[in-house]
C-alpha positions as CSV (number, residue, x, y, z in Angstrom):
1,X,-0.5,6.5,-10.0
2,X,0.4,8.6,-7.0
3,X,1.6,8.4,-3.4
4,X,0.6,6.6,0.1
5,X,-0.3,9.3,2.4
6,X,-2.3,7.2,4.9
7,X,-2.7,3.0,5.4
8,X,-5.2,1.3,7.1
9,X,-5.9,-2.2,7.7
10,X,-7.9,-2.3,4.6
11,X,-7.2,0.3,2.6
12,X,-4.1,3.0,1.1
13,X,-4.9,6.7,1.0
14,X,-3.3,7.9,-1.9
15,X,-2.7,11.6,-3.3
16,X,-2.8,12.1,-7.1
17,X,-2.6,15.3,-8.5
18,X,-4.3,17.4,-5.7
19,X,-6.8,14.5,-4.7
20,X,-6.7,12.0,-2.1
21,X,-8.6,8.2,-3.0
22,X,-9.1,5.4,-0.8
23,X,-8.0,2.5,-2.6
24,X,-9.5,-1.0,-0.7
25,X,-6.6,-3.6,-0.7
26,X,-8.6,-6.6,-1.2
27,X,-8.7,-7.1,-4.8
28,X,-6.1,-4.8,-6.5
29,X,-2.9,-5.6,-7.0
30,X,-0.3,-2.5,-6.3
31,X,3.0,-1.6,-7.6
32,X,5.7,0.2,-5.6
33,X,9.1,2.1,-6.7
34,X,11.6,0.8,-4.1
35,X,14.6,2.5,-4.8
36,X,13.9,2.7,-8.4
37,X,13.0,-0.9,-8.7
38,X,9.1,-1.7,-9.7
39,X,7.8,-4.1,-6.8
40,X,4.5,-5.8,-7.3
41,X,2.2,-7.0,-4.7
42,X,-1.6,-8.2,-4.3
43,X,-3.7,-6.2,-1.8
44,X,-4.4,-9.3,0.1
45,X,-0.8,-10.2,1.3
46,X,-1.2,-6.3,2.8
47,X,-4.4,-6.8,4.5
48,X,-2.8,-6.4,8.3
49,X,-2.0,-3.6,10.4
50,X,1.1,-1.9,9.3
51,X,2.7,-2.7,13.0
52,X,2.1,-6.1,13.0
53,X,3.4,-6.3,9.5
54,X,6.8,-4.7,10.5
55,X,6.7,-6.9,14.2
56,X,6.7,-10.0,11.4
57,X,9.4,-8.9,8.9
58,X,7.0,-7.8,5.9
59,X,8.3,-4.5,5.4
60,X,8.0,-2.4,2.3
């Protein structure tokens, strides 16, 4: 559990506690609060660029 600080193609930087891991996307599955709502997805449907994701409506 934590927070995205950082997002790569391939991977989420996330801050927990006072330490950052880089999480790969392929093969996890990751579960988001959007506002206040849990929101599941599989790393794989992630695995873009975060601008071309937005350019093609997939938006978190």
């Amino acid at each position: 559990m934590g927070t995205v600080v950082w997002e790569t193609r391939n991977t989420f930087h996330i801050l927990s506690k006072e330490k950052t891991s880089v999480v790969p996307k392929k093969g996890n599955r990751f579960e988001f609060n959007v506002h206040g709502k849990p929101v599941v997805l599989e790393g794989e449907a992630l695995e873009r660029d975060p601008v071309e994701r937005t350019k093609k409506g997939l938006v978190i």
